[in-house]
N, C-alpha and C positions, 0 to 999 in steps of 0.2 A: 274591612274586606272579609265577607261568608267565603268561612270554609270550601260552600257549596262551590262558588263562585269559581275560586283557586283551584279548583279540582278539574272543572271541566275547562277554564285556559289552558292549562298544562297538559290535558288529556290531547285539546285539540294539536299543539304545539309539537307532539310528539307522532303524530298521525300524518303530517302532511306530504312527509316525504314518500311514503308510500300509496296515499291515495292518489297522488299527480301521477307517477307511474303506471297506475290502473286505468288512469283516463287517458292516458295518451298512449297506451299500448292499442287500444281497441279503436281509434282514431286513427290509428297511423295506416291500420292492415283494412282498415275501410277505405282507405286513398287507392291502395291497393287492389282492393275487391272492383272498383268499378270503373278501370281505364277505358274502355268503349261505349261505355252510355250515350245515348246520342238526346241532341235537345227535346225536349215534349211537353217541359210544362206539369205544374200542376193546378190543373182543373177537376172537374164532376170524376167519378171513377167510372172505369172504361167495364161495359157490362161481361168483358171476358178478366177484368181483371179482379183478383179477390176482393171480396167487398174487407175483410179480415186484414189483408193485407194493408187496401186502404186506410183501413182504420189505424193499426199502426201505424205507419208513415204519417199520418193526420198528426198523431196524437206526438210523434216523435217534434214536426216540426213545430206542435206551439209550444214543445217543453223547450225548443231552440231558443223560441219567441222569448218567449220567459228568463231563457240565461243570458240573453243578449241585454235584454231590460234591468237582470239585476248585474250584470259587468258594469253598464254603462251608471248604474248608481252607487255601486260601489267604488269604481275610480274616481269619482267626484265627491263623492262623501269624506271617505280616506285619504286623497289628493290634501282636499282641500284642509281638511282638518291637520294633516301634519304641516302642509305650508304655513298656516295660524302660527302652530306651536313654535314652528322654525325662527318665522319672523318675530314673533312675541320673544323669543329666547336670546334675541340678537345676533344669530346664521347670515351669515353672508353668503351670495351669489344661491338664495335661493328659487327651483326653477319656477316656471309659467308653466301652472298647468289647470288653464282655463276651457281649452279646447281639449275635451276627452275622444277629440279623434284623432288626433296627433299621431302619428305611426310611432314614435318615439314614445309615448305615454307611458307605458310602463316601467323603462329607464328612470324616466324622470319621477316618476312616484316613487321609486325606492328610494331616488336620492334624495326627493326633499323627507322622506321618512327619517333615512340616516340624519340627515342634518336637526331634524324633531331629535331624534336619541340623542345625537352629541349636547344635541341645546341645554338635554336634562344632565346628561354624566356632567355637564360643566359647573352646574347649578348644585348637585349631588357633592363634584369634589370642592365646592366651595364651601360646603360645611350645609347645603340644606339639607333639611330632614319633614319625610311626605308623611303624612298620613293618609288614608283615604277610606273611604264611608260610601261602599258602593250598593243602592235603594232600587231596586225592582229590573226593568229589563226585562224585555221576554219579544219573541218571535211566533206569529201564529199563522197559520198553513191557511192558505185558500180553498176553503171544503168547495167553495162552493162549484171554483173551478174544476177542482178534482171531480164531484157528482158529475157534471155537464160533461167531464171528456169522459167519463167511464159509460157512458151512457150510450156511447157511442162504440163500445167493445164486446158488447156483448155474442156470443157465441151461439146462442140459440135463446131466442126470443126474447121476452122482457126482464128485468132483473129486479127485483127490491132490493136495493142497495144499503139500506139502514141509512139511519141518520146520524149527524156529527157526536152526537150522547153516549151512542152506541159502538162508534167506529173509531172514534179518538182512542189510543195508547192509552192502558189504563194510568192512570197517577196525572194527566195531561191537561186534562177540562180544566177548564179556566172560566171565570165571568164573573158577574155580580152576583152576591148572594144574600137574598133579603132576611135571612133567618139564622141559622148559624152554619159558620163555618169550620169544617171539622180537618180542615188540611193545610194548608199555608196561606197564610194573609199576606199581602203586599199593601205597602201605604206609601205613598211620596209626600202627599201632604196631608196635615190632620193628625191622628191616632187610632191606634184597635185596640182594644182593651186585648191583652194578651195571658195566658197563661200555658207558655209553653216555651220554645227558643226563641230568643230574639237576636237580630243579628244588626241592627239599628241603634235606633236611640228612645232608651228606655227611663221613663219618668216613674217608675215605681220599683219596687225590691229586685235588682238582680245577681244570681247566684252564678255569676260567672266574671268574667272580665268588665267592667265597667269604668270609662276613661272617665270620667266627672262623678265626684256624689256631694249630693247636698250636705247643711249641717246636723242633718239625721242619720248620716248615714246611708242613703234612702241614694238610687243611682240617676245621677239627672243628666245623663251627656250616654254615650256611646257605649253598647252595651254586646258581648259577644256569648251570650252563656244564656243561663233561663230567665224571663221574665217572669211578673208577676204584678201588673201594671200594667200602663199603657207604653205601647209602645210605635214607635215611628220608623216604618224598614220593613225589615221579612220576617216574620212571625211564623213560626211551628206551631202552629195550634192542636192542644191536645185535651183531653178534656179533663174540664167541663166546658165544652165547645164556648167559642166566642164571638159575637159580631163583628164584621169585617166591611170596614168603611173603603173599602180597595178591592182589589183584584183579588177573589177566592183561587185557590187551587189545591184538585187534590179531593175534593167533597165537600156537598152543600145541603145542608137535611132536607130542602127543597129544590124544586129545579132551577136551574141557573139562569139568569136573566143575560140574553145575550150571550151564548156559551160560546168560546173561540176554543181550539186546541194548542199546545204547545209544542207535542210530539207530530208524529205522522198518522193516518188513516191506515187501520189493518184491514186488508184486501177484503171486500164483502163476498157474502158465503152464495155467491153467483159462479154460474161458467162463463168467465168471461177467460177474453186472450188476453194471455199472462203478459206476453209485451205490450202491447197496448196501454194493458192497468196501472204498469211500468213506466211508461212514457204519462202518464195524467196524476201518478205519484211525484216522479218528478219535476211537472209543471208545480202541482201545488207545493211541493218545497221551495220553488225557486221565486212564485209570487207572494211568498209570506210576507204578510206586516212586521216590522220591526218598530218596537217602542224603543229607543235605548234609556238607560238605568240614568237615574240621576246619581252624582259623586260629590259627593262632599269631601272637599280638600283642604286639608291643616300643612299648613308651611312656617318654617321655623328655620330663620338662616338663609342664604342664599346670597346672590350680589343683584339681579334683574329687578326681582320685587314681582316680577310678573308671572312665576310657575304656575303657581295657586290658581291665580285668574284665567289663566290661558289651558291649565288641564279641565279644571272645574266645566271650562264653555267648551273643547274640544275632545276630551277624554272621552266621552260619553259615547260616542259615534264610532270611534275606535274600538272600544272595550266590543258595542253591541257587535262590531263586521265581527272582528275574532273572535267574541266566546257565544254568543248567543245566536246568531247569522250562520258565523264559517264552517261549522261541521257539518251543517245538514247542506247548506251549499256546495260543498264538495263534495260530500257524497251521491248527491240528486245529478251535480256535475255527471262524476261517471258513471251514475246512470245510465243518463241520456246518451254519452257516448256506447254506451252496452249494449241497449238496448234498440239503437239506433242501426247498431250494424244486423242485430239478428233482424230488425225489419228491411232492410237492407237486401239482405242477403236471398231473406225470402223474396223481395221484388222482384232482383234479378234474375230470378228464377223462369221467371213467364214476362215473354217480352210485350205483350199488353201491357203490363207495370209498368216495366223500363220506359215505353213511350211514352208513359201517362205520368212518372214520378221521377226517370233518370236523372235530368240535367239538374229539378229541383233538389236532389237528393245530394248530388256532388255540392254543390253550391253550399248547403245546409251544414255540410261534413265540415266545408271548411272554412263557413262563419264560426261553427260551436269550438273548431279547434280555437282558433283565436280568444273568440269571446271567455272559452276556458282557463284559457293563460293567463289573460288577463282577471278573471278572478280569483285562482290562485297568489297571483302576484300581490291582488288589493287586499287579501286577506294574512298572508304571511304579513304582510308590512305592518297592517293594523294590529298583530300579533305581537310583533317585536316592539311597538313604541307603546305598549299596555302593560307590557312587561317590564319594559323600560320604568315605566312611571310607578311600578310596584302594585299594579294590578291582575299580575299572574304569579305573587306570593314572593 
């Protein structure tokens, strides 16, 4: 388990309770805002209504799009992997939750969650003992969706919006790197020759924690300190920079083959409408890729037989919703509710809008509440049985 890793579970852990609050306060007084909306539809924009306006509205509702797509994969993702865990642990009366429309759904996810943790505390108090060896993980934003709805905000005329090289958070760029790598290597399978931190499994000199060493001395198993060797895991590469058979990040003495981001997109140095840009930030948080991390699990003790096996295949999907997925999901969450109400607000304003985007608008408010809750819910839960399993330190 990286440092790194244990730092941002626990960061996210302690954040939640006040981001739900943010999102549901600016939701609630939007229910509010628009008692007399009458039906209209959203079609073409009505030529007396702001084109500006539409655009936000536009942009609000495919970041909806977007949170409803990652609700509905994350209840099934997390659902499904704690029911695994449940049943592999011998949990009785664990529920059904194959239909992620079920109005009950979220009930039910918690509880077969609970039932995942007790499965472990029971495994825990029977004398096992976890290790775990957790290898790469990472979420990358949809630039490409981001470009295409900002494209459509702009304020006065055309924009050059720079490209994803440029506009990725610095430390964030990620890709292959055919030359050397001068920022963190990630490897799942294979090796990087390392000379720097390694947080993996190190087959040469390491000057930190090292779970296995050969009859040299020399560190051949699990390594949390500096390499000097190759190494299998996440690498800190530092120089004399090193080739990187995986996922660069961080910097690459040449341009990056395939470059994804990790972070978010800084606003391009356009006039575009701040809500708008807003709402197509938040879409691209919420259609990120997520790789999750592979985990390697050592078990020693127990009465099942089957911890080991059943975190190793289910852990992974968990650890990604809560620590790699949940923070930026909840925050793009209330976003969309924020930023939703000040496009909102402005519709209402001029009843050309209201015709053209009312009834859409009420509708939209109160799919996102739902779909909100429900990702809060899938994500605390994935939280709590990562922690459980001694993946949040």
């Amino acid at each position: 388990m990286t440092h790194s890793k244990t730092h941002r579970l626990m960061k996210y852990t302690t954040m939640t309770h006040s981001k739900t609050h943010r999102l549901m306060l600016p939701l609630g007084l939007a229910a509010l805002a628009f008692p007399g909306l009458t039906a209209g539809g959203c079609g073409s924009l009505d030529p007396s209504c702001d084109q500006s306006i539409g655009a936000r509205i536009e942009a609000f509702s495919s970041a909806v799009d977007a949170l409803i797509a990652t609700s509905t994969k994350l209840k099934s993702t997390v659902g499904g992997s704690c029911v695994a865990i449940a049943t592999d642990l011998g949990q009785k009366n664990v529920p059904d939750l194959s239909n992620t429309d079920d109005a009950d759904f979220d009930t039910k996810l918690q509880a077969a969650c609970t039932l995942a943790n007790q499965g472990i505390d029971a495994e825990l108090q029977a004398g096992a003992k976890l290790s775990l060896e957790v290898i790469g993980g990472q979420c990358t934003i949809a630039a490409s969706a981001q470009f295409d709805c900002e494209a459509n905000c702009t304020v006065t005329g055309t924009c050059d919006a720079g490209g994803l090289e440029v506009r990725c958070e610095p430390g964030e760029l990620s890709g292959s790197c055919e030359a050397k790598c001068t920022g963190e290597c990630t490897v799942t399978s294979g090796s990087v020759e390392c000379s720097g931190g390694c947080s993996g499994t190190c087959a040469g000199t390491c000057n930190g924690a090292c779970a296995v060493k050969d009859n040299n001395g020399k560190c051949a198993g699990k390594c949390e300190g500096t390499c000097t060797g190759q190494c299998t895991g996440t690498c800190e590469v530092v120089p004399p920079t090193a080739t990187c058979s995986g996922s660069c990040k961080g910097g690459c003495s040449v341009d990056y083959k395939a470059p994804t981001c990790e972070g978010k997109l800084t606003p391009p140095m356009c006039d575009l409408d701040a809500d708008c840009q807003a709402g197509c930030s938040a879409e691209a948080q919420l259609s990120a890729e997520c790789t999750p991390p592979v985990i390697k699990v050592t078990v020693t003790g127990g009465v099942s037989g089957n911890l080991g096996t059943t975190l190793e295949k289910n852990l992974p999907a968990l650890y990604s919703a809560a620590v790699d997925q949940g923070p930026a999901v909840i925050e793009a969450a209330a976003d969309v509710a924020t930023k939703g109400v000040d496009a909102a607000g402005a519709a209402v304003a001029t009843l050309a809008c209201v015709a053209t985007y009312g009834a859409d608008l009420v509708s939209r408010f109160d799919t996102s509440i739902s779909a909100s809750v429900s990702v809060s819910v899938s994500i605390q839960a994935s939280a709590s049985v990562s922690t459980k399993a001694g993946a949040g330190g």
